[in-house]
DSSP file (Angstrom, degrees, kcal/mol; ACC not computed):
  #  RESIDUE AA STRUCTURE BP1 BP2  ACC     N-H-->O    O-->H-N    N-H-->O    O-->H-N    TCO  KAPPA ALPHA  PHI   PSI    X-CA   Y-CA   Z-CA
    1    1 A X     >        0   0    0      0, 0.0     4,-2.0     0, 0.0    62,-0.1   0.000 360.0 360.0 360.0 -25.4   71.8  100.3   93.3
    2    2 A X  H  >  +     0   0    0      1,-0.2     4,-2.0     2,-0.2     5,-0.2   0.957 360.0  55.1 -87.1 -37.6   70.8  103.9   93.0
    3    3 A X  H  > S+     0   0    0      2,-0.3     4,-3.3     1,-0.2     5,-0.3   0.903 111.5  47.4 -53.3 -52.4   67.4  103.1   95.2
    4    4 A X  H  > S+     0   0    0      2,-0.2     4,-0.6     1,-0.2     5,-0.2   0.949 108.7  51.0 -20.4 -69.1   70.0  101.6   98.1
    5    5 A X  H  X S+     0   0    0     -4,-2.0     4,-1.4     1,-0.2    -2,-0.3   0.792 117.4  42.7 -64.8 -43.9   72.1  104.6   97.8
    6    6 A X  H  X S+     0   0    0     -4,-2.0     4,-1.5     1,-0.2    -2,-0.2   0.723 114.1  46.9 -41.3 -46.2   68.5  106.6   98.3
    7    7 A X  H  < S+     0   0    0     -4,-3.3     4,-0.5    -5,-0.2    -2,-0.2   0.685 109.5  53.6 -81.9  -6.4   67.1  104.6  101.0
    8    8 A X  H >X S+     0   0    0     -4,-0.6     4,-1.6    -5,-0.3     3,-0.9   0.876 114.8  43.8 -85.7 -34.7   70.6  104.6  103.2
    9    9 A X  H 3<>S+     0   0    0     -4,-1.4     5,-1.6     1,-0.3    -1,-0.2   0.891 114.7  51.9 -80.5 -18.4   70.6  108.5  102.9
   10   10 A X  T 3<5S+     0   0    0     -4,-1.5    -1,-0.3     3,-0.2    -2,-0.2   0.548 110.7  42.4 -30.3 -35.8   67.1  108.2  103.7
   11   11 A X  T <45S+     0   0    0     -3,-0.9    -2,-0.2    -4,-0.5    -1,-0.2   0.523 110.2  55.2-113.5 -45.7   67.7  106.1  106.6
   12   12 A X  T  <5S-     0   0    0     -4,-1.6    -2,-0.1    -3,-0.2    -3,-0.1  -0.031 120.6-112.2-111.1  17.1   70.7  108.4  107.7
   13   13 A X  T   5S+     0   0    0      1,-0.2     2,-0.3    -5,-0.1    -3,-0.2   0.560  78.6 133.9  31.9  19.4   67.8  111.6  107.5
   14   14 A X      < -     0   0    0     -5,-1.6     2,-0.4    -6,-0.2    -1,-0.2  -0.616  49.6-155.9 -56.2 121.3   69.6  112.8  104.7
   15   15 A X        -     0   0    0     -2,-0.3     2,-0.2    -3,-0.1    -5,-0.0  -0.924  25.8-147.7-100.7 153.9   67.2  113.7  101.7
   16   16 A X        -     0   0    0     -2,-0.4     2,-0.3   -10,-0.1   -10,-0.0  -0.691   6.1-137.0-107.8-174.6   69.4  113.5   98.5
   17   17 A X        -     0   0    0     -2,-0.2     3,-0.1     0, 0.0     2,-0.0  -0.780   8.9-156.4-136.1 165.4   69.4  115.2   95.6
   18   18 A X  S    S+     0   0    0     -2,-0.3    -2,-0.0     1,-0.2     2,-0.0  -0.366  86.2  79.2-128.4  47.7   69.8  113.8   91.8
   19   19 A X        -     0   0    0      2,-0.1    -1,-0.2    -2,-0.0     2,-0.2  -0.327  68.9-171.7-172.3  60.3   70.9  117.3   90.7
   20   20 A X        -     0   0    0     -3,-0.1     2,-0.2     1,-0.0    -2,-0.0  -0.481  12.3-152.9 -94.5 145.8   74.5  117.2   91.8
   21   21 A X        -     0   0    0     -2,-0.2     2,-0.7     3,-0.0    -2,-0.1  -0.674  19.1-112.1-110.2 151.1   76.4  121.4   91.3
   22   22 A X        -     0   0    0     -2,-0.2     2,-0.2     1,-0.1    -2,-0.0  -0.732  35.8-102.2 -90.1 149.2   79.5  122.2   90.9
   23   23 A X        -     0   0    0     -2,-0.7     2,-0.4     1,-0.1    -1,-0.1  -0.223  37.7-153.1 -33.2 105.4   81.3  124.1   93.7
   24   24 A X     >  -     0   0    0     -2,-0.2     4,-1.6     1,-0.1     5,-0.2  -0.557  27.6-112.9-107.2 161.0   81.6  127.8   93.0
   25   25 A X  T >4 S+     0   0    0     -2,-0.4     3,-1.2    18,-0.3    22,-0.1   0.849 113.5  58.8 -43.0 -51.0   84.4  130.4   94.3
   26   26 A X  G >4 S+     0   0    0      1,-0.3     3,-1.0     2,-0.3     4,-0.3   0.797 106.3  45.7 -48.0 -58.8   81.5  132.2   96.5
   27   27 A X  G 34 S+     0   0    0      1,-0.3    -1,-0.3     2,-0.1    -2,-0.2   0.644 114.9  42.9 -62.7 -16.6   80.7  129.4   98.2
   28   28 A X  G << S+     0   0    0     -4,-1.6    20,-0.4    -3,-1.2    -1,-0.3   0.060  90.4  88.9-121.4   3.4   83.9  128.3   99.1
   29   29 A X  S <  S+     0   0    0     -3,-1.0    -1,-0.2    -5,-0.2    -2,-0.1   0.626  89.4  40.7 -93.1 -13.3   85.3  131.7  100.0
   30   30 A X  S    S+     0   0    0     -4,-0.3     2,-0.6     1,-0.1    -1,-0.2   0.401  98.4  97.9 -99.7   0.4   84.3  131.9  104.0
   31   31 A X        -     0   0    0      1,-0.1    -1,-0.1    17,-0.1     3,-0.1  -0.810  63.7-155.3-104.8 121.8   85.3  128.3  104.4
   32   32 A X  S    S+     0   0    0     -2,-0.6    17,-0.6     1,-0.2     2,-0.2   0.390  74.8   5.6 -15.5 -33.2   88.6  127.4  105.7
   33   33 A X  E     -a   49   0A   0     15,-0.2     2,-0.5    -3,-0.1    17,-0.2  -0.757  59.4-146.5 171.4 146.1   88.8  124.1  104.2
   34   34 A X  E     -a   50   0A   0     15,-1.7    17,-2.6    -2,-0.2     2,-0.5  -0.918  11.5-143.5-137.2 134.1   87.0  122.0  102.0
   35   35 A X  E     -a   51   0A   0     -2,-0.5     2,-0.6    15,-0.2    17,-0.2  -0.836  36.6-174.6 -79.4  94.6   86.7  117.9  102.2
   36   36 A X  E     -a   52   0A   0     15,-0.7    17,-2.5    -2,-0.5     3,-0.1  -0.906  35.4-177.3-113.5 126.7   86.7  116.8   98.3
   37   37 A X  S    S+     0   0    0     -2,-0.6     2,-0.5    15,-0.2    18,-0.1   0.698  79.8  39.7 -79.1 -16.9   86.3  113.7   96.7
   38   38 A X  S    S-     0   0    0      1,-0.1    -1,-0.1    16,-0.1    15,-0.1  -0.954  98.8 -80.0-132.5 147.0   86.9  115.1   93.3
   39   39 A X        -     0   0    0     -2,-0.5     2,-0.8     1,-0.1    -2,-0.1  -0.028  36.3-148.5 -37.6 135.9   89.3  117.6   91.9
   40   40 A X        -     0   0    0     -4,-0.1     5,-0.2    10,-0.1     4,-0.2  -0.790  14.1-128.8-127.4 113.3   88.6  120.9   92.3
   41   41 A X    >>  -     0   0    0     -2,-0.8     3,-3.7     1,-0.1     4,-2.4  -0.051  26.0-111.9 -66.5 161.3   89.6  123.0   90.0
   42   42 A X  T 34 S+     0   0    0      1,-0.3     4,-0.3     2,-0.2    -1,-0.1   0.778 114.0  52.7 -45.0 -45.4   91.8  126.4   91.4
   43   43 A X  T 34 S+     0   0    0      1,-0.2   -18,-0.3     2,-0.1    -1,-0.3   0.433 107.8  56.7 -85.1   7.2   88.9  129.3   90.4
   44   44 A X  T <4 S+     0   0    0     -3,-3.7   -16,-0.3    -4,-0.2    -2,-0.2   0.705 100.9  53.0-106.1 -36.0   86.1  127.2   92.5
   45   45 A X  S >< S-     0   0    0     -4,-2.4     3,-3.3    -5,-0.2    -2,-0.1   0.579  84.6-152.2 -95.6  21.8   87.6  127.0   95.7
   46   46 A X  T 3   -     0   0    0     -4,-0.3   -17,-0.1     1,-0.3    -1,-0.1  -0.281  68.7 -38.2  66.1-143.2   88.5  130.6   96.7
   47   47 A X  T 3  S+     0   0    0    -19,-0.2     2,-0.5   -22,-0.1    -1,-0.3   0.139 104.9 117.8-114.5  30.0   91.2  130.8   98.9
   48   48 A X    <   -     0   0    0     -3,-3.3   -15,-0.2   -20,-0.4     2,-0.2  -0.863  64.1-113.6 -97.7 131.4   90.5  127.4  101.2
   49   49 A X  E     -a   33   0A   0    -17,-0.6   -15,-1.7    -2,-0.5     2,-0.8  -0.299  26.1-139.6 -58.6 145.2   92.5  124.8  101.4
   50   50 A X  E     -a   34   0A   0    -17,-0.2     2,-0.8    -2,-0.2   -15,-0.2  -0.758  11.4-167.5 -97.6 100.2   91.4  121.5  100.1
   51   51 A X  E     -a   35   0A   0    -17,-2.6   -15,-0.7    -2,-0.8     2,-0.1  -0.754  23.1-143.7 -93.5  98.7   91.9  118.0  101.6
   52   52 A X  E     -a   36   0A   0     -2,-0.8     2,-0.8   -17,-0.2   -15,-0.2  -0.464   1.4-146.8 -82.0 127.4   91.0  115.2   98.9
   53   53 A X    >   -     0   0    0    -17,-2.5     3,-0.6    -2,-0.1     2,-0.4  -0.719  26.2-178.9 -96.5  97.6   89.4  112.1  100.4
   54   54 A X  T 3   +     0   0    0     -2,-0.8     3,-0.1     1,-0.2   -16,-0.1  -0.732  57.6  37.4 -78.0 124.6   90.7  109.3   98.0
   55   55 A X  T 3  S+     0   0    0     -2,-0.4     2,-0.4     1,-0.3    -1,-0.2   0.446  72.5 148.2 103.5   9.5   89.7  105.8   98.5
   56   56 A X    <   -     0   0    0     -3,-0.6    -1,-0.3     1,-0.1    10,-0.1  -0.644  49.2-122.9 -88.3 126.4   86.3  106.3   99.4
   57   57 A X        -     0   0    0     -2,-0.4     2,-0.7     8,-0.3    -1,-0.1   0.180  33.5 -97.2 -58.4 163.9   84.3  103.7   98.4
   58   58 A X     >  -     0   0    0      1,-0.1     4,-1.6    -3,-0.1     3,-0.4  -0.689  19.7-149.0 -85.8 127.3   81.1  104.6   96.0
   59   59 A X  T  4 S+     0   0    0     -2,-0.7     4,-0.2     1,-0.2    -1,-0.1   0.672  94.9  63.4 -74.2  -8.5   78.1  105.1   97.6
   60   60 A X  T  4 S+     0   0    0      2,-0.2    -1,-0.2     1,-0.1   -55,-0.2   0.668 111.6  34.1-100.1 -15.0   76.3  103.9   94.9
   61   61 A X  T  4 S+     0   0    0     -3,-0.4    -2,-0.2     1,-0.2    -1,-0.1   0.490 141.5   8.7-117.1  -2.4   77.9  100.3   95.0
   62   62 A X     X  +     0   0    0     -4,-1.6     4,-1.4   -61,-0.1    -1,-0.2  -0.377  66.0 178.6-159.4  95.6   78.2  100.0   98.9
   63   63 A X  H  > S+     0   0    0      1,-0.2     4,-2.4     2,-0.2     3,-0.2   0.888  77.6  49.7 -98.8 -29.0   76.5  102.9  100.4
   64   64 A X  H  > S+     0   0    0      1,-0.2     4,-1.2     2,-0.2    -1,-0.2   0.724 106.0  52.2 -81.4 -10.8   77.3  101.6  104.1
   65   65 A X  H  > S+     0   0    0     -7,-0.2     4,-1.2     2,-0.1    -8,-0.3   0.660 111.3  48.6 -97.0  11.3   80.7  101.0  103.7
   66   66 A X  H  X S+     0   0    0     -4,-1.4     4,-3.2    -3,-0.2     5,-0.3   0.893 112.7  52.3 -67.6 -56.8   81.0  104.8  102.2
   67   67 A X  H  X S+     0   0    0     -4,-2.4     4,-2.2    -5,-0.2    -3,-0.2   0.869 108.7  44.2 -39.5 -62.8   79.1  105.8  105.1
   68   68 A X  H >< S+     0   0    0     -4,-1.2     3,-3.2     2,-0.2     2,-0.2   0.810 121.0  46.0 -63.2-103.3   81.3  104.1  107.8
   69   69 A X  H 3X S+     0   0    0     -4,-1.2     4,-2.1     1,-0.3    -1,-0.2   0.418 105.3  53.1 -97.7   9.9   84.2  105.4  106.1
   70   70 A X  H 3X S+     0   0    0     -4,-3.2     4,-4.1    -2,-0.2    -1,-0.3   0.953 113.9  45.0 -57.3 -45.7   83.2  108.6  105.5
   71   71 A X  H << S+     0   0    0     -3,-3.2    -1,-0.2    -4,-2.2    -2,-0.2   0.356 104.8  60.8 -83.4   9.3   82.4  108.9  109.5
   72   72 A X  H >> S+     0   0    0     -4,-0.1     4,-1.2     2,-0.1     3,-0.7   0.832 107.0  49.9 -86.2 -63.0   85.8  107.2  110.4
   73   73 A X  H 3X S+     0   0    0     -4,-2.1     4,-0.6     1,-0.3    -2,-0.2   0.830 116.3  39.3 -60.0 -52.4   87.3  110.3  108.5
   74   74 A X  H >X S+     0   0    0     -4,-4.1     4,-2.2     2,-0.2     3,-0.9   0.963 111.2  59.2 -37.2 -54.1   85.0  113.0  110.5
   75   75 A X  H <> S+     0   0    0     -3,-0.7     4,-0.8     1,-0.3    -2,-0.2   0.939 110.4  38.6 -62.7 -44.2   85.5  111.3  113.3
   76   76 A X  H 3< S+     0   0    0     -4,-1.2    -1,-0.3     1,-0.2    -2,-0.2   0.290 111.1  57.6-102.7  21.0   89.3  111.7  113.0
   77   77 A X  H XX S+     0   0    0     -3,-0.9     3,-1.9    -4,-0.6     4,-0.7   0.851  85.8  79.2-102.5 -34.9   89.3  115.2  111.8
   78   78 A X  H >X S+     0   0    0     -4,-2.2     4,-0.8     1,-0.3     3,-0.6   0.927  96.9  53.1   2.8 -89.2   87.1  116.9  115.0
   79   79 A X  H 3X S+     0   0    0     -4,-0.8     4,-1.2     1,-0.2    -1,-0.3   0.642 103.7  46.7 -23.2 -42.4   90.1  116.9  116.7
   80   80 A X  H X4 S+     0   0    0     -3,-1.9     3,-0.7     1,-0.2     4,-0.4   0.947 105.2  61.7 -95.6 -44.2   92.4  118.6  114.4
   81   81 A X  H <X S+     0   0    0     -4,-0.7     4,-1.6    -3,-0.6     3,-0.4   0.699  99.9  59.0 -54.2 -37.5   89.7  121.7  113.7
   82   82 A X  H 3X S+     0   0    0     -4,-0.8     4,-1.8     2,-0.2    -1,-0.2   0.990 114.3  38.7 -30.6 -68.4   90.0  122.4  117.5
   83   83 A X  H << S+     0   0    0     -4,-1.2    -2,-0.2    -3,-0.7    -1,-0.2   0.793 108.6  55.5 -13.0 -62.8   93.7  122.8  116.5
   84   84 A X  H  4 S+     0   0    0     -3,-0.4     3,-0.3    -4,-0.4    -2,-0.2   0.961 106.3  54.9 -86.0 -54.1   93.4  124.3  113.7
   85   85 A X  H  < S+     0   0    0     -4,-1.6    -1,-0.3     1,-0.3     2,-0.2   0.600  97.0  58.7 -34.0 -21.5   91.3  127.1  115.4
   86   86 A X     <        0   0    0     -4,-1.8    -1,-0.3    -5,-0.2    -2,-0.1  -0.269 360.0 360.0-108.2  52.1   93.5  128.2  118.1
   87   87 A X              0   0    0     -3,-0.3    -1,-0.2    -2,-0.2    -2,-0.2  -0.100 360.0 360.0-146.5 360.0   96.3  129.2  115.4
């Protein structure tokens, strides 16, 4: 399964990495808003808000339907960062 999950991001020109970090306050302090699948606790994400994507499959047990629904989710967030910018 993990070789799948390797060849799709492969596939997708994505190299992955087996050596996954956590999020620190630094990083997360110029960005506006941060797309999480997992909780993020209060003193790692600075002062951006956080929109948790729940229901997203595992890539590791269908890595193209995480992928499609990852990119339905993009797809219908673009729009709203236009928004969000002109505020």
């Amino acid at each position: 399964m993990l070789h799948e999950l390797q060849d799709g991001l492969a596939f997708d020109g994505l190299e992955p990495t087996n050596a996954p970090r956590a999020l620190t306050a630094e990083e997360a302090g110029p960005a506006s808003r941060i797309l999480a699948f997992d909780t993020i606790p209060d003193d790692h994400k600075g002062r951006a808000n956080v929109t948790y994507w729940s229901g997203v499959p595992l890539g590791i047990d269908d890595y193209e339907a995480t992928r499609n629904e990852i990119v339905r989710r993009v797809d219908a967030l673009i729009p709203t960062l236009a928004n969000d910018k002109e505020k």
